[in-house]
N, C-alpha and C positions, 0 to 999 in steps of 0.2 A: 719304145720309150715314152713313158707318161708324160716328161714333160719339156719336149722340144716344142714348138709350132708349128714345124714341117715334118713328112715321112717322105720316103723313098718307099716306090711301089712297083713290084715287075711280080706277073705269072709265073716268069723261070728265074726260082734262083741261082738258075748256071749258066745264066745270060752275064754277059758283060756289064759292069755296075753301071758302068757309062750310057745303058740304056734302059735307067731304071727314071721312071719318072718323081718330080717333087710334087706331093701331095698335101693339102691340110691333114694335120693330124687331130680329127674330129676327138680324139683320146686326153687330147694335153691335160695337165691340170693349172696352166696356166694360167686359167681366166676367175681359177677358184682359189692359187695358192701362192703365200709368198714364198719364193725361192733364193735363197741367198747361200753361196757357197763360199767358204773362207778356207785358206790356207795359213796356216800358224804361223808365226815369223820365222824367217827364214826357208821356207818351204815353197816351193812352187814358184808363184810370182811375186811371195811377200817378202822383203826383207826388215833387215832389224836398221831403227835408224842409227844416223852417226853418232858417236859417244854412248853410245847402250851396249851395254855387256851382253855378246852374245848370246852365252856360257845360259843369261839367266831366262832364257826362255826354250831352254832344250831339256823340259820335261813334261811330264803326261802331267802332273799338276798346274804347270805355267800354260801349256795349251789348252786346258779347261779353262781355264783363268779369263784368258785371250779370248777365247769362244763366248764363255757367258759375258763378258761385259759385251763385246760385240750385238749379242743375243738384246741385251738387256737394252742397249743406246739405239741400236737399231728399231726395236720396238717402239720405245719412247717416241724417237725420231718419225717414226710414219703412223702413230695412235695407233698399235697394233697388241697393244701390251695384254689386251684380256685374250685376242687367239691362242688356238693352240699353237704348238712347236712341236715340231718333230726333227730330232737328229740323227742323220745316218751317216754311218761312219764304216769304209770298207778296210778292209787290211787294221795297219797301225789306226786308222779313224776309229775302229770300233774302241779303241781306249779312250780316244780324245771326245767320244761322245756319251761315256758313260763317267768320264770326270767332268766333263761339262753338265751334265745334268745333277752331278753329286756338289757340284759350286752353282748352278741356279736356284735348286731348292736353299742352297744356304743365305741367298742374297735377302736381303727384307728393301722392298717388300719382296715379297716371294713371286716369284712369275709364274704361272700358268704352266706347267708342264705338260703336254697330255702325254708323250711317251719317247720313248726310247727305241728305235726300231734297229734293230741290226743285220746289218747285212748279210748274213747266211740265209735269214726266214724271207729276205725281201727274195732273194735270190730264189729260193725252193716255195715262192708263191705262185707261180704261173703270170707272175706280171711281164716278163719280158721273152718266155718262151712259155709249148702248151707242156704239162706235167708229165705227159706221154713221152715225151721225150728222155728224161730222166730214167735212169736204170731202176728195174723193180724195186730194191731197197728202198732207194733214196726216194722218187715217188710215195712208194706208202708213210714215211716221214713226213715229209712235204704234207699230206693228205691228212696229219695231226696238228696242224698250224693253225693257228685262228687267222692268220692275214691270209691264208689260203683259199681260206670260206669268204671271207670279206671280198678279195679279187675275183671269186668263181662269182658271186652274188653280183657284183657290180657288171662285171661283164655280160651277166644275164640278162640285167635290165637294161644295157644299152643294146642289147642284141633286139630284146622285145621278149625275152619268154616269160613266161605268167610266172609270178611269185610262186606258185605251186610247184614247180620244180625247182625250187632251191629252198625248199623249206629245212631242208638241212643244212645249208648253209648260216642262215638266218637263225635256227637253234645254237647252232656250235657257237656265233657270235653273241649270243644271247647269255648262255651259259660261261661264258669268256669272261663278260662282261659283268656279269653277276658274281663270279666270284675272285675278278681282280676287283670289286670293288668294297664287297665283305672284308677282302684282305687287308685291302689297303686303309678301311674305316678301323679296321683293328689295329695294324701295327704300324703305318704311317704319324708322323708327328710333324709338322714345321717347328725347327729352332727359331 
């Protein structure tokens, strides 16, 4: 996990957990990223306050809702407003992160979006297991992903290996990049 500040570390993983040691997690993104995690009202730990109608916060558009103004006050609140944002959203999350993103571009001003990530590709990246692991199919999928090149790349330079062997990595994000941004110069608009 990227972004705890501790790991757990043992040679045998069919050693007893209890004698797995806690480690800095040299990987965190911690020290580079803001993390904020929200749960919708009523969800999780949040509830709806007293005299508010439940009813009107039990849908994918009221949870966008919820989220971008969150997004947006939170920013404000810590002069965070020109970084990027990234929302990930598992299960039912991947709705409430792709209506959340469809209500920040409509705010004016308009906030900085850099992406939308979702949880399938996070998952088939190799960020939290190696790709080998994955059954043949779904690996060679996984291996058409651009955050896949980007994790294989990143991982190389903390390793130490020379840029020369992930020159394919560094294309794939290259060409990624070049033509979400053709696209997006074409059919993107802010209202």
């Amino acid at each position: 996990m990227r972004w705890v500040p501790n790991a757990w570390q043992s040679h045998d993983l069919t050693a007893d957990a209890a004698s797995f040691r806690t480690v800095a997690n040299n990987y965190t993104v911690l020290d580079s990223a803001d993390l904020v995690f929200f749960d919708p009202a009523g969800t999780g730990f949040s509830r709806v306050a007293p005299g508010v109608d439940p009813e009107s916060y039990f849908s994918v558009a009221a949870d966008g809702q919820q989220l971008a103004q969150l997004v947006i006050e939170w920013s404000h609140l810590h002069h965070r407003e020109s970084s990027p944002k990234y929302l990930f959203g598992e299960s039912y999350g991947t709705l409430r992160a792709a209506a959340t993103a469809n209500q920040l571009q409509k705010r004016q001003p308009a906030q900085p979006l850099a992406g939308v990530i979702f949880y399938p590709m996070i998952a088939l990246s190799g960020l939290f297991f190696p790709l080998a692991l994955l059954p043949p199919w779904l690996e060679t999928v996984a291996r058409v992903l651009p955050l896949t090149h980007a994790v294989s790349l990143m991982q190389g330079m903390w390793r130490g290996d020379p840029l020369s062997s992930h020159l394919w990595d560094a294309a794939v994000i290259a060409l990624v990049f070049a033509a979400c941004t053709a696209l997006s110069a074409r059919v993107f608009r802010w209202e």
